[in-house]
N, CA, C and O of each residue as an XYZ file, in Angstrom:
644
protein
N     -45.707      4.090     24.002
C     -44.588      3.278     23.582
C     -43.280      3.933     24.046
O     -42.967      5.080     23.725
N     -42.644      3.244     24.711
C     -41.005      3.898     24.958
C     -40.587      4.092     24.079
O     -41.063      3.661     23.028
N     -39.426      4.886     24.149
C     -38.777      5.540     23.282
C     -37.289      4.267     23.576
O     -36.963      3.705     24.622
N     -36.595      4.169     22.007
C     -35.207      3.265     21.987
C     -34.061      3.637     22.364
O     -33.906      4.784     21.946
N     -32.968      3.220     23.053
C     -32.404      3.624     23.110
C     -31.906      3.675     24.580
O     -32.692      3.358     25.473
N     -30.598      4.070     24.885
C     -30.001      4.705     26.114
C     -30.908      5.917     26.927
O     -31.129      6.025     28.133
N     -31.377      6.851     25.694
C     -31.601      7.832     26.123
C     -32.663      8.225     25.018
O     -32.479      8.263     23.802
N     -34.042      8.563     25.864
C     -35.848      8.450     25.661
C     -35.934      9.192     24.583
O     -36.653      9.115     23.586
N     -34.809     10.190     25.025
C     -35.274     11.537     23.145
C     -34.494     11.396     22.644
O     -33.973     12.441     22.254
N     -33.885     10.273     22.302
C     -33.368     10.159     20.809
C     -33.698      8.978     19.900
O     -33.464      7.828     20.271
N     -34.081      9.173     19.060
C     -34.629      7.915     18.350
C     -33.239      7.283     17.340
O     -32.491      8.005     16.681
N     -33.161      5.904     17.428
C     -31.646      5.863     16.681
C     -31.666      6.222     15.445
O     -32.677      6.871     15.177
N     -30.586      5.981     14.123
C     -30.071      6.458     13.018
C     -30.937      5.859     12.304
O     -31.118      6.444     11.236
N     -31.624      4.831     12.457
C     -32.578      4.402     11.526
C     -34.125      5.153     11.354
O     -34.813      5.444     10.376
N     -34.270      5.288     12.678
C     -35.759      5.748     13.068
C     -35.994      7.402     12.927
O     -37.029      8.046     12.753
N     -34.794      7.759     13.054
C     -34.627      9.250     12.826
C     -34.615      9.484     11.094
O     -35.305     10.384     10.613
N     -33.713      8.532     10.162
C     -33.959      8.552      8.534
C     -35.050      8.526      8.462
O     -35.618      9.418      7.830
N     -35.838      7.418      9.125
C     -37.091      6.928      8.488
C     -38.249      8.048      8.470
O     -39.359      8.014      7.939
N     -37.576      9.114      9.277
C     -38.794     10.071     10.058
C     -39.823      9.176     11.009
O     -40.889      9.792     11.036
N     -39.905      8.112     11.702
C     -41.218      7.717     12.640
C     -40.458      7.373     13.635
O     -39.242      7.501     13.493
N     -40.992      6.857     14.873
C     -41.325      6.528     16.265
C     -40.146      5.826     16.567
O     -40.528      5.121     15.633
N     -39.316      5.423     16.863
C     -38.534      4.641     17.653
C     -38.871      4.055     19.125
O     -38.477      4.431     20.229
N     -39.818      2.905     18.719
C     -40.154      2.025     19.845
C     -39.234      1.148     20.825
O     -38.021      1.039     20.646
N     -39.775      0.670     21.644
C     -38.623     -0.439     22.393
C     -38.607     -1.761     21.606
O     -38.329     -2.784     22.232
N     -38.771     -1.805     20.812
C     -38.542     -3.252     20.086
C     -38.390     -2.727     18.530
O     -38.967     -3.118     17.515
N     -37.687     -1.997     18.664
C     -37.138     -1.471     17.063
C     -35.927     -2.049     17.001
O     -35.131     -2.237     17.921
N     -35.775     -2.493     15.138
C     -35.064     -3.732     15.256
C     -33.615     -3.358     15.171
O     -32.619     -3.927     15.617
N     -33.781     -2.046     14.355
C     -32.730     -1.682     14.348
C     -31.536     -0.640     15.847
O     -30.325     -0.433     15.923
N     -32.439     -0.356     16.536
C     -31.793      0.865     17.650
C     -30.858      0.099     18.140
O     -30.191      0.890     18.807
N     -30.169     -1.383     18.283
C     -29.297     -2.213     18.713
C     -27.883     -1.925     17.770
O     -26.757     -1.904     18.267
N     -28.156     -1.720     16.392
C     -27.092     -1.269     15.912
C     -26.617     -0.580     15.242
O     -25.485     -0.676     14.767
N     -27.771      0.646     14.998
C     -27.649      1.944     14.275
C     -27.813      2.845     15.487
O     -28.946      3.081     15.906
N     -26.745      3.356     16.066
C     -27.283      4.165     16.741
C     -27.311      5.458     16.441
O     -26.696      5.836     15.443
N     -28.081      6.455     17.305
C     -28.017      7.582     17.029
C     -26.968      8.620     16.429
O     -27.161      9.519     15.611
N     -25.997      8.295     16.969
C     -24.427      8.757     16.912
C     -23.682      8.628     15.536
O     -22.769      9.347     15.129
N     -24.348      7.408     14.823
C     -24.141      7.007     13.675
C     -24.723      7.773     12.140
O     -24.489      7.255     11.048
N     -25.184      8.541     12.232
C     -26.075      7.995     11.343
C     -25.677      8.055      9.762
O     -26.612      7.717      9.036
N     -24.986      8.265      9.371
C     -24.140      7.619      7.695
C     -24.167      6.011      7.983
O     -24.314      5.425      6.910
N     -24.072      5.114      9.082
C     -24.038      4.003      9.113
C     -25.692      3.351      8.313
O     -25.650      2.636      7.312
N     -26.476      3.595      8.706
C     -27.664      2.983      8.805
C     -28.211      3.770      7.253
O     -29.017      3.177      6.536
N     -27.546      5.440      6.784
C     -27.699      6.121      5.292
C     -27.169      5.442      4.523
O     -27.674      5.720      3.435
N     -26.275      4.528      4.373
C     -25.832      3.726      2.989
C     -26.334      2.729      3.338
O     -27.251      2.591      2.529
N     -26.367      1.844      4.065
C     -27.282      0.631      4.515
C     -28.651      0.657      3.705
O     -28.972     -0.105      2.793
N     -29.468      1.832      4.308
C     -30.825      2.119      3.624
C     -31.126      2.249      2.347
O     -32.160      1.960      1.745
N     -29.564      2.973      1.783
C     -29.852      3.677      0.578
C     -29.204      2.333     -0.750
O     -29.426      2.433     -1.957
N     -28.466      1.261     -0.139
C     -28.260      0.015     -1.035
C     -29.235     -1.019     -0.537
O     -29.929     -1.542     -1.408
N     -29.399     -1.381      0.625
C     -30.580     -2.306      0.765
C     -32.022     -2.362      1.038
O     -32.849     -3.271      0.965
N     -32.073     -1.339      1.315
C     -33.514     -0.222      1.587
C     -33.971     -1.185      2.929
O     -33.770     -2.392      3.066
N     -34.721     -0.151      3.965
C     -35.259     -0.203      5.470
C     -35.939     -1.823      5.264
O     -35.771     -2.695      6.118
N     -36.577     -2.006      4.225
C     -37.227     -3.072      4.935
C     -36.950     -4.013      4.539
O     -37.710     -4.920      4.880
N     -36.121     -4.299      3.895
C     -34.971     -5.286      3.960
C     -34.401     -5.440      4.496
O     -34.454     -6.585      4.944
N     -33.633     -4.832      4.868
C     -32.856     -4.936      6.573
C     -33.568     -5.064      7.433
O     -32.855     -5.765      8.151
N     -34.850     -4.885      8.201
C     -35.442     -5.037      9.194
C     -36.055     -6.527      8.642
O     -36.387     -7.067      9.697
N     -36.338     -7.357      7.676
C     -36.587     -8.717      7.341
C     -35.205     -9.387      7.703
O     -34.984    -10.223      8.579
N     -34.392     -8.847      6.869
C     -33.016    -10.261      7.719
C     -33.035     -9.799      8.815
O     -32.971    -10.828      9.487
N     -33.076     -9.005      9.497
C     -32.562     -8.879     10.999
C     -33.594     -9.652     11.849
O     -33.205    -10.479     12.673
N     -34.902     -9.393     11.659
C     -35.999    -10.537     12.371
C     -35.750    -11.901     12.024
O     -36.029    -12.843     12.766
N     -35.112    -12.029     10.648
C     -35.016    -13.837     10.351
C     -33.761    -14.623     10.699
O     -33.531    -15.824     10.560
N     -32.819    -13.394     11.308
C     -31.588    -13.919     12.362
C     -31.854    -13.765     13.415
O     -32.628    -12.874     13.769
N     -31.120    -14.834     14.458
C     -31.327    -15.247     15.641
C     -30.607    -14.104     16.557
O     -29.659    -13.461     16.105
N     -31.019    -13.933     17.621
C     -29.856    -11.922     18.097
C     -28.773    -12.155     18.041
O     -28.001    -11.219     17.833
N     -28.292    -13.414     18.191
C     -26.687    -13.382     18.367
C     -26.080    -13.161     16.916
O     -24.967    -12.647     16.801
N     -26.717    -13.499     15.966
C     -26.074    -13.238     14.841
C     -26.430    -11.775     14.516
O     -26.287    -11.311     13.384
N     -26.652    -11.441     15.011
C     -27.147    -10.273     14.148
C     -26.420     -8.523     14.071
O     -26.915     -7.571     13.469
N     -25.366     -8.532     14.738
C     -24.077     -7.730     14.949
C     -23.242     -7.995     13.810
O     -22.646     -7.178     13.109
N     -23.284     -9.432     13.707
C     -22.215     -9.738     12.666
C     -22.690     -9.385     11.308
O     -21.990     -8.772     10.502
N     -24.335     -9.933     10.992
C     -24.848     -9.457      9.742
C     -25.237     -8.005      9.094
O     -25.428     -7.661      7.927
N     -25.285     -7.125     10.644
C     -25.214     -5.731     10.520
C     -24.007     -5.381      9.606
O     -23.815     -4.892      8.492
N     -23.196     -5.948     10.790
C     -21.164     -5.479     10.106
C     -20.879     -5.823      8.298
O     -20.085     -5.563      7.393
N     -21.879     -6.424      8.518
C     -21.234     -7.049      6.710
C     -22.159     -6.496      5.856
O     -21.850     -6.495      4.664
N     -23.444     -5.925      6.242
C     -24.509     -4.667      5.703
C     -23.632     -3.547      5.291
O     -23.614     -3.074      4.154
N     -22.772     -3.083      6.471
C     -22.805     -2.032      6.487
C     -21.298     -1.799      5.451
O     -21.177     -0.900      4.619
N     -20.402     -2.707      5.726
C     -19.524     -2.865      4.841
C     -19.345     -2.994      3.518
O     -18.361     -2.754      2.817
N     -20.772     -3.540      3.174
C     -21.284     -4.146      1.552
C     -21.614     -2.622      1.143
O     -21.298     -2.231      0.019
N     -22.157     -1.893      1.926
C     -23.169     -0.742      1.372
C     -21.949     -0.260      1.420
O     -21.467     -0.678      0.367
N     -21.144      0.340      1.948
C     -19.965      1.020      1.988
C     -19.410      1.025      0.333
O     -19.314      1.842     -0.583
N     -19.115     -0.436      0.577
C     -18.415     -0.539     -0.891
C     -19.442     -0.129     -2.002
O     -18.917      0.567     -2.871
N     -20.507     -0.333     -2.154
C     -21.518     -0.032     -2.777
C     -21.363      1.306     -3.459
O     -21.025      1.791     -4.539
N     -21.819      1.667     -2.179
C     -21.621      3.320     -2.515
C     -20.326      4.323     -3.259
O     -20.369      5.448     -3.758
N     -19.072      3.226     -3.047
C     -17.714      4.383     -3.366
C     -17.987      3.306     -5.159
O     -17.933      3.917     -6.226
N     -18.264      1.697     -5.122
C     -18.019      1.660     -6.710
C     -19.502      0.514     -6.651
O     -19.632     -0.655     -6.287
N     -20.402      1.497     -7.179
C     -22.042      0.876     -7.224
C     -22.163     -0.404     -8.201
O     -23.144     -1.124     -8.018
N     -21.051     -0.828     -9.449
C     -21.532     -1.617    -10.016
C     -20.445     -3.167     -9.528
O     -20.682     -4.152    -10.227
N     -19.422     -3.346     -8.495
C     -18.812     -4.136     -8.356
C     -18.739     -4.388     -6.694
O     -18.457     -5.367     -6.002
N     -19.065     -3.254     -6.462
C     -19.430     -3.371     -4.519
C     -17.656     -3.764     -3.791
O     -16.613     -3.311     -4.262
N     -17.718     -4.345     -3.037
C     -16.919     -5.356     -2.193
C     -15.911     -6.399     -3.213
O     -14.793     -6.889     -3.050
N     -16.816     -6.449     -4.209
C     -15.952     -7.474     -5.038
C     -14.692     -6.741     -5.706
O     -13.612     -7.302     -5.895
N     -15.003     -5.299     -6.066
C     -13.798     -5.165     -6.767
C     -12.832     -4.550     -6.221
O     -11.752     -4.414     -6.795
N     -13.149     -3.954     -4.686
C     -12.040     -4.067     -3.753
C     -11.440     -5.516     -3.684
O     -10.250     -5.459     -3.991
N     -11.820     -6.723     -3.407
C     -11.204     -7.696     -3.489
C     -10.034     -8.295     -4.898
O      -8.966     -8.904     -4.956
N     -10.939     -7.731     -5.800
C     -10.298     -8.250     -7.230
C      -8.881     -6.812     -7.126
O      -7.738     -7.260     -7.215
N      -8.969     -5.653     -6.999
C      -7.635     -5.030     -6.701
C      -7.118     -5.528     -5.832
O      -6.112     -5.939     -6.410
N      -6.979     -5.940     -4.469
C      -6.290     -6.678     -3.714
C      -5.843     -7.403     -4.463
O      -4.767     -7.060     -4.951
N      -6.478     -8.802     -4.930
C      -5.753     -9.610     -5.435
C      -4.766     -9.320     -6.854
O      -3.876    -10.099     -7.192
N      -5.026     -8.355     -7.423
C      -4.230     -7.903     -8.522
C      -2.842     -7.708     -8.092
O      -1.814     -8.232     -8.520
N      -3.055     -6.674     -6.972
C      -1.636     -6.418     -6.079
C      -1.277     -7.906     -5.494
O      -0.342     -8.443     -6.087
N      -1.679     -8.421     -4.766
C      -0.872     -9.299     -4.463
C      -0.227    -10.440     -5.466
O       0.709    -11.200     -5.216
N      -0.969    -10.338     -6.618
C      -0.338    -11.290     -7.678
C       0.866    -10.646     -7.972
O       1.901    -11.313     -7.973
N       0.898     -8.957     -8.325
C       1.973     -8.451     -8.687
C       3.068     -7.837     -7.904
O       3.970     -7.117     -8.335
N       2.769     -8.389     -6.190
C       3.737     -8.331     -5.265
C       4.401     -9.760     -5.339
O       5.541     -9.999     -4.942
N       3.390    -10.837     -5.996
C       4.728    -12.006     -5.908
C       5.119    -12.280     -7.048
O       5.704    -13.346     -7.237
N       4.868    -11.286     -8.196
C       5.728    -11.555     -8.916
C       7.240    -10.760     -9.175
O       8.111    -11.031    -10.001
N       7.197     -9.668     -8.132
C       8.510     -8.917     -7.453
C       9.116     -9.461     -6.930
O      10.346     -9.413     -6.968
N       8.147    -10.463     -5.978
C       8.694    -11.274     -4.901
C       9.487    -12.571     -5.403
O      10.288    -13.330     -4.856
N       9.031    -12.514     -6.427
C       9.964    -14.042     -7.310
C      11.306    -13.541     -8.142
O      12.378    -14.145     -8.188
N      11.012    -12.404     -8.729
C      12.131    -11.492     -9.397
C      13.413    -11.404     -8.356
O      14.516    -11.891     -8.608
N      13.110    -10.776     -7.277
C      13.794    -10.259     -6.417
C      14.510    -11.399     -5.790
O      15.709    -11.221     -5.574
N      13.842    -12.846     -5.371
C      14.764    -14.076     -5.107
C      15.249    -14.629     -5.955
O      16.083    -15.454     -5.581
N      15.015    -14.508     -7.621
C      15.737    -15.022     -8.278
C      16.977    -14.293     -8.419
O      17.921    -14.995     -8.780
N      17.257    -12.896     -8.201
C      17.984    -11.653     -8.191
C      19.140    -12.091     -7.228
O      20.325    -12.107     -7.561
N      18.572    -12.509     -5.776
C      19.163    -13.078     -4.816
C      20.328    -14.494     -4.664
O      21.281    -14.583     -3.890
N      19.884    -15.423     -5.614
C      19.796    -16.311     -6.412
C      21.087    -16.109     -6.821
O      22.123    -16.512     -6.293
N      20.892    -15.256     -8.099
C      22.299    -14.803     -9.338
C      23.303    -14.395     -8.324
O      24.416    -14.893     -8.158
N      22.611    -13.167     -7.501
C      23.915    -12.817     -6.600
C      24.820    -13.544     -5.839
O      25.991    -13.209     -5.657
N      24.325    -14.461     -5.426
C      24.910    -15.507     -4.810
C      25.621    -16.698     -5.560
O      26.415    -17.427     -4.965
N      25.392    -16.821     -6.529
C      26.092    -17.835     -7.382
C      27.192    -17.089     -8.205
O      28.289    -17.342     -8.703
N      26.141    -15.813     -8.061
C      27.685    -14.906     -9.074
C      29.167    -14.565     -8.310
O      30.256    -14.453     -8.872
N      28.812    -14.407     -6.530
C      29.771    -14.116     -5.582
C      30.648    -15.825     -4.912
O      31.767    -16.128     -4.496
N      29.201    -16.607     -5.175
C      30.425    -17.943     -4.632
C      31.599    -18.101     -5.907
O      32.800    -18.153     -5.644
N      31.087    -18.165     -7.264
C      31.857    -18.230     -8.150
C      32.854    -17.544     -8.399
O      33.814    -17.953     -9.053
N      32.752    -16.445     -7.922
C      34.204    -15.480     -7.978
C      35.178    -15.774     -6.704
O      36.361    -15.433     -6.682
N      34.580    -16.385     -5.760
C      35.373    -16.460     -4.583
C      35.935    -17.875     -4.718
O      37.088    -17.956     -4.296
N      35.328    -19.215     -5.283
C      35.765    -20.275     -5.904
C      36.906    -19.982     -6.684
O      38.007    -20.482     -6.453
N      36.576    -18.836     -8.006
C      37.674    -18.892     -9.247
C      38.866    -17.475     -9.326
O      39.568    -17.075    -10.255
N      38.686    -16.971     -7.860
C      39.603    -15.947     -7.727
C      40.838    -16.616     -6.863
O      40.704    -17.501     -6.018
N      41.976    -16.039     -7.237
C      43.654    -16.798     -7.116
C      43.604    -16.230     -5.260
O      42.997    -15.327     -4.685
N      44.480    -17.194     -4.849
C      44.110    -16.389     -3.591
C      44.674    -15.442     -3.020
O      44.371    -15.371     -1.829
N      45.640    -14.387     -3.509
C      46.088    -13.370     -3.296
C      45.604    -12.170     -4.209
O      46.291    -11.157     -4.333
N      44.519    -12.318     -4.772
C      43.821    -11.484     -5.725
C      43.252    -10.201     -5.545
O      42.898     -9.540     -6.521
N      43.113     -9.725     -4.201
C      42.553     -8.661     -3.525
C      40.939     -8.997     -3.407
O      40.816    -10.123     -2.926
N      40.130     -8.609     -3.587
C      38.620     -8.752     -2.525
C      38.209    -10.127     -2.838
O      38.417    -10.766     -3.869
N      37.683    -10.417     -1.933
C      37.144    -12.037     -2.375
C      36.069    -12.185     -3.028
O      35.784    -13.197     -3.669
N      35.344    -11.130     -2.913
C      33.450    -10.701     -3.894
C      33.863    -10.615     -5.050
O      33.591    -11.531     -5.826
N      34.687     -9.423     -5.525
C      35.071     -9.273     -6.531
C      36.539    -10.023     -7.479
O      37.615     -9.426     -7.524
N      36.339    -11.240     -8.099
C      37.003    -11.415     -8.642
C      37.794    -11.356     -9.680
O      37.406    -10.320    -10.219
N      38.777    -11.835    -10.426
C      39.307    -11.067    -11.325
C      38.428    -11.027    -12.826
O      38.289     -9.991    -13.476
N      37.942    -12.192    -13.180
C      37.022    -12.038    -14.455
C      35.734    -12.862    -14.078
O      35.838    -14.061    -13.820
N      34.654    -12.287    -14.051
C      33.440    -13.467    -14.041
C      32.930    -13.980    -14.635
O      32.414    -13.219    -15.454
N      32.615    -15.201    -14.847
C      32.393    -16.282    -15.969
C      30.680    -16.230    -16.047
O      29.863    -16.054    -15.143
N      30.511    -16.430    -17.341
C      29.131    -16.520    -17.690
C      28.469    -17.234    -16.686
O      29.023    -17.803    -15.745
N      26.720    -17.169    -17.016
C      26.156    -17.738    -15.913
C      25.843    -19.643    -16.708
O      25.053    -20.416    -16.166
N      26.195    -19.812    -17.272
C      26.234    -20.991    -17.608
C      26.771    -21.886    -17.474
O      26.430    -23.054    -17.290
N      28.428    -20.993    -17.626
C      29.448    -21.955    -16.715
C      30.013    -22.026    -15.759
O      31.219    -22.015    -15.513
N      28.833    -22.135    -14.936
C      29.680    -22.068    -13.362
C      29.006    -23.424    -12.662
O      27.938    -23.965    -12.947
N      30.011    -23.798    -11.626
C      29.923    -24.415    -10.286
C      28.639    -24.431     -9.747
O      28.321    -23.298     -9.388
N      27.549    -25.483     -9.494
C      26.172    -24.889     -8.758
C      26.389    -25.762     -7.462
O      25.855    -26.836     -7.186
N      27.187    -25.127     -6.829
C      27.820    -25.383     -5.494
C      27.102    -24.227     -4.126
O      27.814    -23.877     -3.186
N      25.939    -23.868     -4.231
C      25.617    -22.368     -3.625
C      24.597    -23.208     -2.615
O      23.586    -23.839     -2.921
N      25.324    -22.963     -1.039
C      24.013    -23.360     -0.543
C      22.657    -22.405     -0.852
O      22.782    -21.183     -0.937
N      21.473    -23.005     -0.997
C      20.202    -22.190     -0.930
C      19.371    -22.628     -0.057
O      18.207    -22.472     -0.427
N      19.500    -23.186      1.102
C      18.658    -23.433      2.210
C      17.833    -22.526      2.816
O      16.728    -22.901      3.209
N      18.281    -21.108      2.990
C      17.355    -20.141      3.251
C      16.985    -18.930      2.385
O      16.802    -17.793      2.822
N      16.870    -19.437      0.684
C      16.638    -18.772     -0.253
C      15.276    -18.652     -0.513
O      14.737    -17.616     -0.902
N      14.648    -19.851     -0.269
C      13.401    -19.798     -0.487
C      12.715    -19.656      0.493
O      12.096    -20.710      0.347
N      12.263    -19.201      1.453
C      11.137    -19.508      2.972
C      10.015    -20.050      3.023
O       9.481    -20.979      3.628
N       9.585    -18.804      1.782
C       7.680    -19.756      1.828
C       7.577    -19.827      0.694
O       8.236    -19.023      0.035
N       6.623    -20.912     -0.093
C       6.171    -20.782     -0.983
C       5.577    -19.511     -1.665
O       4.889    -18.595     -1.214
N       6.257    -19.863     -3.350
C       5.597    -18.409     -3.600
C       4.347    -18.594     -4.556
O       4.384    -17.790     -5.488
N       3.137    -19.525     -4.575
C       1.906    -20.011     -5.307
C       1.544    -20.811     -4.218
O       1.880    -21.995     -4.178
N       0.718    -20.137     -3.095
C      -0.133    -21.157     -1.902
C      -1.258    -22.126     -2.782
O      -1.798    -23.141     -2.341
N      -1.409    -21.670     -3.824
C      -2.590    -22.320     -4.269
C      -2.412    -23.818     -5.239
O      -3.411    -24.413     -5.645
């Protein structure tokens, strides 16, 4: 039986864990390679060898790079948090991004005040008053003028959903 691979004496990352033979039709030597081998050690050690060598025969070859990539990514996550995998990297992502737009809404409403607070002083300041930002008394935010263009206050929506 040939040996897998580029090169005859090396058996890839799978066949070398497994301790046996690395044939020419080993399913894995296409994407564990030798060079690897932590790739194909968490793979094994969350989905175990012969599970992976069943989906990989019951995908067609072209898919089967891609289903490696998402093996190997799942086990990844697996391994750093064993009871939430992939998911609870996702669920922190989304935590942060909920609580980046809710900065992100603070901060344009912030934008918002500033701008209504500076047209209003430049509206109700005399016109020899000295700075035009700063006017002489500023009036509550209730009673003012809502005269402020905001055409490029908002850009994108801030709730895509």
């Amino acid at each position: 039986m040939k040996e897998c691979g580029k090169n005859s004496s090396s058996p890839c990352a799978a066949c070398k864990l497994l301790r046996r033979r690395c044939g020419h039709d080993c399913v894995f030597a296409p994407y564990f390679p030798a060079d690897e081998p932590h790739k194909f050690a968490n793979v094994h050690k969350v989905f175990g060898a012969s599970n992976v060598s069943k989906m990989l025969q019951e995908l067609p070859e072209h898919k089967r790079g891609d289903a490696v990539s998402s093996m190997v990514y799942e086990a990844n996550a697996r391994v750093r948090d064993p009871v939430y995998g992939c998911v609870g990297a996702i669920s922190s992502l989304q935590q942060q991004i909920d609580m980046l737009r809710t900065q992100l809404a603070m901060a344009q409403a912030e934008v918002v005040q500033l701008r209504l607070r500076q047209s209003t002083n430049i509206t109700n300041s005399p016109p020899n008053s000295g700075s035009p930002i700063m006017g002489s008394q500023p009036k509550g935010y209730f009673h003012m003028d809502l005269d402020v263009d905001q055409s490029n206050t908002f850009n994108e929506p801030m709730w895509p959903y």
